[in-house]
C-alpha positions in Angstrom: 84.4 119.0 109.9 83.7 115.9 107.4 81.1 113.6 108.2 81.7 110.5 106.6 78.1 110.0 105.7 77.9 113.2 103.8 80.2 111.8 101.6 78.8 108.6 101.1 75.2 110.4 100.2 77.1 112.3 97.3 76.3 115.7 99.3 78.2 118.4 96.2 79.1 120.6 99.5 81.0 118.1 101.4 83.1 117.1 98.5 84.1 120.7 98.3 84.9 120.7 101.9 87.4 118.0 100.6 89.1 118.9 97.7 89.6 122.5 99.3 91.8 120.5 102.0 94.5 120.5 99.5 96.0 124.3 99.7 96.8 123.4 95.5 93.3 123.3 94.2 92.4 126.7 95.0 89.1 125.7 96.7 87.2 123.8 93.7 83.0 123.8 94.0 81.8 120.4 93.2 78.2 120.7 91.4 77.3 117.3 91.4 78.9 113.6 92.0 77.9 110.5 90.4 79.1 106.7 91.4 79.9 103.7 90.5 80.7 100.4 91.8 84.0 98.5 90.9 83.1 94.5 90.2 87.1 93.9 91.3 87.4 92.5 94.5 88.2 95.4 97.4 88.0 98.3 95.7 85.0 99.9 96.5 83.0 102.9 94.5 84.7 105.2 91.9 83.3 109.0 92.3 82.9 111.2 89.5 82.9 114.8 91.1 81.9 117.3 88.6 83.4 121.4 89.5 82.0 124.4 88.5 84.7 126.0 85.6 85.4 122.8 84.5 84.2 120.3 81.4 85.0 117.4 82.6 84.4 115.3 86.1 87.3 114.3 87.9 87.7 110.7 89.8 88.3 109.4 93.7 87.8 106.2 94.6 86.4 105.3 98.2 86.2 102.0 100.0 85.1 100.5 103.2 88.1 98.7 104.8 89.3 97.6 108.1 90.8 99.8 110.8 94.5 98.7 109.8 94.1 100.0 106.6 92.4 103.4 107.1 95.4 103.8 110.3 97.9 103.4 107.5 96.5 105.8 105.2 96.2 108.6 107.6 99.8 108.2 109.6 102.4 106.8 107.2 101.3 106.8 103.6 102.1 110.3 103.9 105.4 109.1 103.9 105.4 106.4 101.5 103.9 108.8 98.7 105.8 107.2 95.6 104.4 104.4 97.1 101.1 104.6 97.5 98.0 106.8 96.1 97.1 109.8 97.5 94.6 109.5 100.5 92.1 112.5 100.9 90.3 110.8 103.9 90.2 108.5 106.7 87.7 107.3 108.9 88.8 104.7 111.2 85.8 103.1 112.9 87.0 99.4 112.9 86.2 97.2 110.3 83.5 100.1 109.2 86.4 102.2 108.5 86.2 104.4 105.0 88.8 105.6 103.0 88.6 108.3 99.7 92.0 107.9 97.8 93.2 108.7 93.8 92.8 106.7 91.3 95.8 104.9 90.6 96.0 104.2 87.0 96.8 100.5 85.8 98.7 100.9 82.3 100.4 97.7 82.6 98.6 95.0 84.1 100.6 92.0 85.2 100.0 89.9 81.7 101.9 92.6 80.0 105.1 92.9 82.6 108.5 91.8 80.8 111.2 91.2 83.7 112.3 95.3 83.6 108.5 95.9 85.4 109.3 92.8 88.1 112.6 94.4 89.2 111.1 97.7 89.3 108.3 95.9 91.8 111.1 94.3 93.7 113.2 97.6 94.0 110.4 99.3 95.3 109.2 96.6 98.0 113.3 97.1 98.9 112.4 101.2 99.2 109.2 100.1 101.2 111.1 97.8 103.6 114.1 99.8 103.9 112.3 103.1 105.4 110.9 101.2 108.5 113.7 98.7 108.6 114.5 97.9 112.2 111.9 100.5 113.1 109.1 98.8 115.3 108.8 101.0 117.9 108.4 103.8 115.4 105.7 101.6 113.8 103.7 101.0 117.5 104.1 104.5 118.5 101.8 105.7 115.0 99.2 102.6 116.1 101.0 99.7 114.3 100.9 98.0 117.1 100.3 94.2 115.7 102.9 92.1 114.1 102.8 89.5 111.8 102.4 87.1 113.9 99.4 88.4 115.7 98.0 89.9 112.5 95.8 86.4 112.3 94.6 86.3 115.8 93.6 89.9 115.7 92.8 91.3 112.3 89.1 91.7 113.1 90.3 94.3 115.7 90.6 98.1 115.8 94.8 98.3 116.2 94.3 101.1 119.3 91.6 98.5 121.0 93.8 95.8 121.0 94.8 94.8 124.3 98.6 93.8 125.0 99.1 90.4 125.2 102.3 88.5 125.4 103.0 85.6 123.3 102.2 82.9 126.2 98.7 84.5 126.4 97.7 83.3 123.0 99.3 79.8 123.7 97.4 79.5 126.5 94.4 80.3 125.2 94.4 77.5 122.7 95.5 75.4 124.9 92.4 76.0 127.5 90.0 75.7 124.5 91.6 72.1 123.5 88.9 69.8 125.0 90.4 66.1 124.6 88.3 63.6 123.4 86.4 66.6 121.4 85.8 64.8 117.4 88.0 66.9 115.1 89.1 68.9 118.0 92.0 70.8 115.6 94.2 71.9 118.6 94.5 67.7 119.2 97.2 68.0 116.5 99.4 70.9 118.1 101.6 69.6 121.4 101.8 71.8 123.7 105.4 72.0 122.6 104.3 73.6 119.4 101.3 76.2 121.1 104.0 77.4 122.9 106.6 78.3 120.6 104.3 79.4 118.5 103.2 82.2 120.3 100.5 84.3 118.8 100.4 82.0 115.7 99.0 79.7 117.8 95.6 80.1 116.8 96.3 80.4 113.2 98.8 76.9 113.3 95.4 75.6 115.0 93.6 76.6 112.1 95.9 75.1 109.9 95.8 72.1 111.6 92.8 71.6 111.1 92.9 72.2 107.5 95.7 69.5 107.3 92.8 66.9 109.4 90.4 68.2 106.8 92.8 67.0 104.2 93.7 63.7 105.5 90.0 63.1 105.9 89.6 62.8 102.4 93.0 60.7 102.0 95.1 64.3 101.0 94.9 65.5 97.4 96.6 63.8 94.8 99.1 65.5 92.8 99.2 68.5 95.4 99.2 67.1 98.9 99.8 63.6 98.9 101.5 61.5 102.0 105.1 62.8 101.6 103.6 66.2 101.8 101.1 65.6 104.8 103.7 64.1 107.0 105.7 66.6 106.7 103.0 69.6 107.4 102.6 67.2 110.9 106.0 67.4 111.8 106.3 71.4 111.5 103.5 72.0 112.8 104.2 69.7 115.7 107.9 71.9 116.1 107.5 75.1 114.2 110.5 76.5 115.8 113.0 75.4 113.0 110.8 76.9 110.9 110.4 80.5 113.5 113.7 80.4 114.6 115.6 82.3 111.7 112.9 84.9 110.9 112.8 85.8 115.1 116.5 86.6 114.3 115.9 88.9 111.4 114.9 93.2 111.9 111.5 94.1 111.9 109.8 96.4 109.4 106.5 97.8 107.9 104.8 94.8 106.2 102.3 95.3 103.6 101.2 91.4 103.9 99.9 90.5 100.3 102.4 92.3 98.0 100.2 90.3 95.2 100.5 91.6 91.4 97.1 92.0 91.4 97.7 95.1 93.5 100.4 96.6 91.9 99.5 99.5 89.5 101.7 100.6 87.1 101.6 103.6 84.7 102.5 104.7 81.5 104.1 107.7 83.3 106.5 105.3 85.4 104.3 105.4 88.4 104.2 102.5 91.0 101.4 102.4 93.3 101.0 99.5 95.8 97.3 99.4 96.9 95.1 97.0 99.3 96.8 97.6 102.8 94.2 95.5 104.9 97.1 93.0 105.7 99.6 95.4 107.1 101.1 94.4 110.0 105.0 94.5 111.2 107.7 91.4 110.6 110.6 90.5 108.4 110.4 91.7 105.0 111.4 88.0 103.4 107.6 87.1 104.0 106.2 89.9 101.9 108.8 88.8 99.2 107.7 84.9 99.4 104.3 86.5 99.2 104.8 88.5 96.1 106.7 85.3 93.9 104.1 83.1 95.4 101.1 85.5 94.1 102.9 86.3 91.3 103.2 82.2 90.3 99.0 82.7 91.3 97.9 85.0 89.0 97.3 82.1 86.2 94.7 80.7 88.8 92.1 83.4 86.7 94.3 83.9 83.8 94.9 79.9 82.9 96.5 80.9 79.9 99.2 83.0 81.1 102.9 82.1 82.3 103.8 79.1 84.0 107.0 78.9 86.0 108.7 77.8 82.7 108.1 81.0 81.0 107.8 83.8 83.6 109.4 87.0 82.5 111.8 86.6 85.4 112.9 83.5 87.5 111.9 82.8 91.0 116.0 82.9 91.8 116.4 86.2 89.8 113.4 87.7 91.9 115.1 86.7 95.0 118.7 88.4 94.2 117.2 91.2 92.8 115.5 92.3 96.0 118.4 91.4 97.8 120.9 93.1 95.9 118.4 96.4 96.4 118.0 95.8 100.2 121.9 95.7 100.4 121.8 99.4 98.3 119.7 100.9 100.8 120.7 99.4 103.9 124.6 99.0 103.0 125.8 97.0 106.5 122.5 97.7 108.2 121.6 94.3 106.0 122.9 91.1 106.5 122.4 89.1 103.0 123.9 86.1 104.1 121.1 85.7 107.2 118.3 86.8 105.1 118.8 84.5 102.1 118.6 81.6 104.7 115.5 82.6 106.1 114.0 82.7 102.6 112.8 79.1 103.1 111.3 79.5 106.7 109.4 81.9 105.2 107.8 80.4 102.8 107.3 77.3 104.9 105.3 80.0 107.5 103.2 81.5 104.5 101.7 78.4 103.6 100.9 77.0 107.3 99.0 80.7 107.9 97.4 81.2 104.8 96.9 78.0 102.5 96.3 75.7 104.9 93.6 78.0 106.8 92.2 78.6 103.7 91.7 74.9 102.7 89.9 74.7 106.8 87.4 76.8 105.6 87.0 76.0 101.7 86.7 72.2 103.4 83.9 73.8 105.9 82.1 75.6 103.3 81.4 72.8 101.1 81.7 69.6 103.2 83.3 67.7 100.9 82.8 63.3 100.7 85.7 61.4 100.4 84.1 59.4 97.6 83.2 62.6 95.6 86.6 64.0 96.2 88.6 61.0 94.8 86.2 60.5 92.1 86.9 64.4 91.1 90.9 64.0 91.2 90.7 61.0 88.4 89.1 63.9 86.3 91.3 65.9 84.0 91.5 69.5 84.5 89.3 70.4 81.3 86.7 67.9 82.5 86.4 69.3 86.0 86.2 72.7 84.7 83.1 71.7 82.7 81.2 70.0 85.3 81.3 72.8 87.6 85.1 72.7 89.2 86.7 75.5 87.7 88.1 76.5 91.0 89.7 73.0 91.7 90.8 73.0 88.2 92.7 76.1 88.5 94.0 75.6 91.8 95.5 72.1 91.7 98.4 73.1 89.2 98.8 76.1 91.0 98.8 74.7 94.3 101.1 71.7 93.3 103.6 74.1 92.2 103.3 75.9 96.1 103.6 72.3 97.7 106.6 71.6 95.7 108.4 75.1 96.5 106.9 74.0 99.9 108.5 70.9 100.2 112.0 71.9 98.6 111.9 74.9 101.7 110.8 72.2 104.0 113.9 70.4 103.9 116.3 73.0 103.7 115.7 74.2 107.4 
């Protein structure tokens, strides 16, 4: 049996134990393994397992993740192999879950994609969607048992220690904790009306009201969130049904949650490998595509110099009727095109309340920003903010203007 800590201490014997679990390596002897660390974001150690026979070391990456992902690794990416990379272990133990995977090999990072490696992206999220399409109790019976819209409540959880809980139960909850008169209370903004069609997002649309009381605190954010745009994050998150309404109506599928391009690997050999599956959950598939064209739009946020909506390889439009027109290939009159183009705008209005807005709560916690400093920082230019220290605002206020303004256009077409 593997012991996950005989891996981690680089112990040659347990790595043999490991490679001679694949009946094609003909039982390998590792002789020594060195590491390294990966400065990305989430991707752990890189091992360099050196075998008797052989000149040269070969390489596994390994990562500590959360239960969700290390659950998907060991039950369905099995399934998903053009997918994803292979996965030689999996320890779930909550969010000390451990993982030892491939390397998958990035020949084409996203700077260098022309529109033929988009639509390749965009047929395979239509593969990835298509398998589990209308397929939820599949999904809960292999320990998927969180959707999308519990994903925020829950994600710190272990998926098999979650207990059942109904929609109302989360409502409720919020709407015990609301203690009136409380200063900067967040659930104050959210009627009762709105915790209670909101279900399990209702902690999550609390969060995000509170980054929206954060943001009026400091009279919005000129040129990204100004008045226009504030009123009308108040009025959906005082009703969000218009905006839950049409994606309640669509299927249900495997989600992967943050499609972005920064976790897309792509080969020289044709390979595409989707990594990163901490955000899996089950939902509509529109949100993972509003996810992807709204990462894909955020990858000049560290790249300032790259392409701007006005010279993307591939329109936002094109994206959209490229996946569509692969869903309907796969899922012939199992898909309904008509009734998933028209949720297209609910779900982008949904990805912004659950994961800008909480995101701009807690930025706006971390920093305790004054109003004075804050309006004296948005009179700066971009290139003057980035040299007195604000390279994040400065990369995130063009960025984030161009969400709002997708945001607002979605907005008023439910």
């Amino acid at each position: 049996m593997l012991r996950v800590n005989e891996l981690k201490d680089r112990d040659p014997r347990a790595w043999s134990r490991l490679l001679a679990q694949d009946p094609d390596t003909k039982g390998p002897i590792v002789t020594a393994v060195e590491q390294e660390s990966i400065s990305a974001p989430r991707l752990g150690t890189r091992y360099f397992l050196s075998l008797a026979g052989h000149p040269e070391p070969i390489t596994l990456l390994a990562k500590k993740t959360n239960a969700a992902e290390a659950l998907f690794y060991r039950d369905i990416s099995p399934h998903l192999e053009s997918f994803t990379p292979n996965c030689w272990f999996s320890y779930i133990e909550g969010n000390n879950s451990w993982i030892v995977l491939d390397e998958a090999y990035d020949d084409w990072p996203p700077e260098k994609w022309t529109a033929t490696e988009v639509e390749g992206i965009l047929e395979r999220m239509s593969l990835l969607h298509a398998s589990y399409w209308d397929r939820e109790q599949d999904l809960i019976k292999v320990g998927i048992s969180f959707n999308l819209e519990q994903r925020a409540a829950n994600a710190e959880s272990e998926p098999s220690k979650r207990p059942e809980k109904s929609h109302e139960d989360d409502a409720q909850l919020v709407m015990n904790d609301r203690r009136i008169g409380s200063k900067g209370e967040p659930g104050l903004l959210l009627s009762e009306h709105a915790l209670r069609v909101s279900g399990h997002l209702a902690p999550v649309f609390t969060s995000a009201a509170s980054g929206l009381e954060a943001l009026r605190s400091v009279g919005g954010w000129p040129g990204v969130l100004e008045e226009q745009e504030l009123s009308a994050l108040a009025d959906l998150l005082d009703d969000p049904l218009p905006m839950l309404f049409p994606l309640r109506q669509l299927p249900k599928t495997l989600l992967h949650g943050d499609p972005s391009p920064k976790y897309w690997r792509l080969s020289m050999f044709g390979d595409y490998r989707l990594v990163n599956w901490e955000n899996i959950s089950i939902g509509p598939a529109v949100y993972d595509l509003v996810a992807f064209i709204d990462r894909f739009d955020g990858f000049s946020i560290t790249n300032s110099d790259w392409r701007r909506p006005d010279n993307w390889p591939i329109s936002e439009e094109t994206m959209e009727d490229s996946y569509i027109l692969a869903m309907g290939r796969e899922l012939g009159a199992r898909f309904n095109a008509t009734t998933f183009r028209q949720a297209i705008p609910a779900a982008r209005c949904l990805y912004v309340l659950t994961n800008w807005l909480p995101m701009i709560d807690t930025w706006f916690r971390q920093t305790s920003i004054d109003r004075e400093i804050w309006l004296k920082q948005n009179q700066m230019s971009d290139d003057k903010l980035a040299a007195e220290g604000f390279e994040e605002i400065a990369y995130l206020k063009p960025y984030l203007s161009r969400v709002f303004n997708r945001w607002m256009m979605a907005y008023r077409s439910l």
